[in-house]
C-alpha positions in Angstrom: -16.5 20.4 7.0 -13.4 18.4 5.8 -9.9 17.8 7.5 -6.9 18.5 5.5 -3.9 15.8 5.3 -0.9 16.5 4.8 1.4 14.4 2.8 4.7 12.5 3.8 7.5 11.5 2.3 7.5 7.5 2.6 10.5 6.0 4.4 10.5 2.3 6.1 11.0 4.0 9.7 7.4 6.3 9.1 5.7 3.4 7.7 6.5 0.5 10.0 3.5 0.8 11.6 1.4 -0.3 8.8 3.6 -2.7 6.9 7.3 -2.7 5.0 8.6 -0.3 2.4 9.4 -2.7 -0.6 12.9 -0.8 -2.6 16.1 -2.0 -3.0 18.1 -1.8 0.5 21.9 -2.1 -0.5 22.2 -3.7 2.8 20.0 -6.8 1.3 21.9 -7.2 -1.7 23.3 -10.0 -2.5 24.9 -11.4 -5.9 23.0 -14.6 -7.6 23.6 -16.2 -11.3 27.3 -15.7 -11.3 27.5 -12.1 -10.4 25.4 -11.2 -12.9 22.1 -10.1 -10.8 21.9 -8.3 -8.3 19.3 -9.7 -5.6 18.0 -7.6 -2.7 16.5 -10.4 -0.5 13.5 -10.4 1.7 12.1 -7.2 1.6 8.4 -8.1 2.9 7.0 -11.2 3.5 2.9 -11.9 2.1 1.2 -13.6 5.1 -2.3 -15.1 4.5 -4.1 -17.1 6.6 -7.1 -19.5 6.7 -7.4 -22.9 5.0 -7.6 -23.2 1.1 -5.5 -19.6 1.1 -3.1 -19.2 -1.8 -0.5 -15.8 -2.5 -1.3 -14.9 -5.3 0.0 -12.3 -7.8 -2.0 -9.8 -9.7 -1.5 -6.4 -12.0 -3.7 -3.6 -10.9 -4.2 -1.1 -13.3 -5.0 2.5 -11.3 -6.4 5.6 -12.8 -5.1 8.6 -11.9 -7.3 10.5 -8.9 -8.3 13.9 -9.0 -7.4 16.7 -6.6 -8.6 17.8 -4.1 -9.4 14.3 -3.3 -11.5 13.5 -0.3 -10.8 10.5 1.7 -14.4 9.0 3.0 -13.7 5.7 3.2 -10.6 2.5 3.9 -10.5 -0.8 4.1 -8.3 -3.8 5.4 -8.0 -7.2 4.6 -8.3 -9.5 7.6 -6.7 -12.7 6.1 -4.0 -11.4 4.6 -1.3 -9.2 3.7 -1.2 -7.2 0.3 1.8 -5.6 -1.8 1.8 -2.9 -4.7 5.1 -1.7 -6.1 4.7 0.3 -9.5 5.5 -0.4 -12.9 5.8 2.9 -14.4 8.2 5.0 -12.1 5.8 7.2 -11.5 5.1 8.6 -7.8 2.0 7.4 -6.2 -0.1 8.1 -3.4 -0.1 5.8 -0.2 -2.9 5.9 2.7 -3.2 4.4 6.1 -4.8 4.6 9.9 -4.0 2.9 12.9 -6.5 0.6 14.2 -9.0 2.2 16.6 -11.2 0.2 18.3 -12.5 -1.9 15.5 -12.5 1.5 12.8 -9.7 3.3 11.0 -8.4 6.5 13.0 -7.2 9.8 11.0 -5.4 8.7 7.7 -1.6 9.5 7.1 -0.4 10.3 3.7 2.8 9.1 2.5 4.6 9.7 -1.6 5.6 7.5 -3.1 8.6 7.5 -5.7 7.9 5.4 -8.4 10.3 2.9 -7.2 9.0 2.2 -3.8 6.5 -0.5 -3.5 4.0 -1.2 -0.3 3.0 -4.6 1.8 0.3 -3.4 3.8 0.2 -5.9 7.0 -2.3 -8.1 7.6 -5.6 -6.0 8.8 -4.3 -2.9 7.9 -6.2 0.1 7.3 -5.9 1.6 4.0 -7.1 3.3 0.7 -7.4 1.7 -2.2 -4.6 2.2 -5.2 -4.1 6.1 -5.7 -2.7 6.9 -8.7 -1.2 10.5 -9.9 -1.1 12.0 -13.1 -1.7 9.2 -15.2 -3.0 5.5 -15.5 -0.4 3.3 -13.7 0.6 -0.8 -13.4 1.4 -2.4 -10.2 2.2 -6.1 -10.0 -0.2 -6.7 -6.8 0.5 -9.6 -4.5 -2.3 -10.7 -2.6 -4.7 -13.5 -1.0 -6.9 -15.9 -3.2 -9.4 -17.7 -0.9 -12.7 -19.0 1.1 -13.5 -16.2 3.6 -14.6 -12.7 3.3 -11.1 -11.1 3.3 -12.5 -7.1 2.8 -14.0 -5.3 5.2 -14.6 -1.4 4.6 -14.9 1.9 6.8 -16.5 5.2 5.7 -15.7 7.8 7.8 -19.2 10.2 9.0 -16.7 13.5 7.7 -14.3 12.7 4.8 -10.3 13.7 4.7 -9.0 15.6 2.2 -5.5 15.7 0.4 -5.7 19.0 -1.6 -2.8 18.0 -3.9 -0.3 15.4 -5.0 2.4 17.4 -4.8 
């Protein structure tokens, strides 16, 4: 038997829980370079921790995931935080749980635009890139280091999210 998700739309308010919203906030903007850019200032922070850690930055390329699509397993990443924000303006799928006593609770859904990124928090729960409708770039910042920095959860009875839409 599976249990259905529902999707939600992503806003910084319904995701605070689980880490920042990266888009541009007109209330960060600032102007650099003599007006000429436009700079929208400190919308996450990475945080990695544990000696010899480096923040490092990456391009994941996803392939787009079928629906249904059931949700057996998530992982989190104990030393440190980890941002995707797209490439190609196209929506995307995001997936998270609360911490429960050492495992991931029931996942929550959240779309995407293709101009929102994510910075999962530090030990986050979470599923790995989902991309829709076609193969997608995201510029990844993560941590480089010693340390086993991925531990994974599959759940006994898998979630499904029956569309993208």
């Amino acid at each position: 038997m599976s249990r259905l998700l529902s999707i939600e739309t992503l806003t910084q308010d319904a995701f605070a829980p689980f880490g920042t919203v990266i888009e541009a906030d007109p209330a960060s903007m600032r102007y650099i370079n003599s007006g000429t850019t436009e700079r929208f200032h400190g919308l996450a922070r990475a945080d990695v921790v544990g000696e010899g850690a480096n923040v490092i930055i990456n391009i994941f390329r996803g392939q787009p995931r079928a629906f249904p699509y059931a949700v057996a397993m998530m992982e989190r990443h104990p030393f440190g935080s980890q941002s995707f924000s797209p490439l190609d303006d196209r929506p995307w799928l995001i997936v998270v749980a609360e911490d429960e006593g050492g495992r991931p609770g029931a996942p929550r859904v959240f779309r995407a635009n293709g101009r929102q990124g994510v910075n999962y928090g530090r030990n986050v729960w979470h599923h790995p890139l989902m991309s829709v409708g076609a193969v997608s770039d995201f510029i990844v910042v993560d941590r480089e280091g010693p340390g086993n920095n991925l531990e994974e959860y599959f759940y006994e009875e898998p979630f499904v999210i029956q569309s993208a839409v």
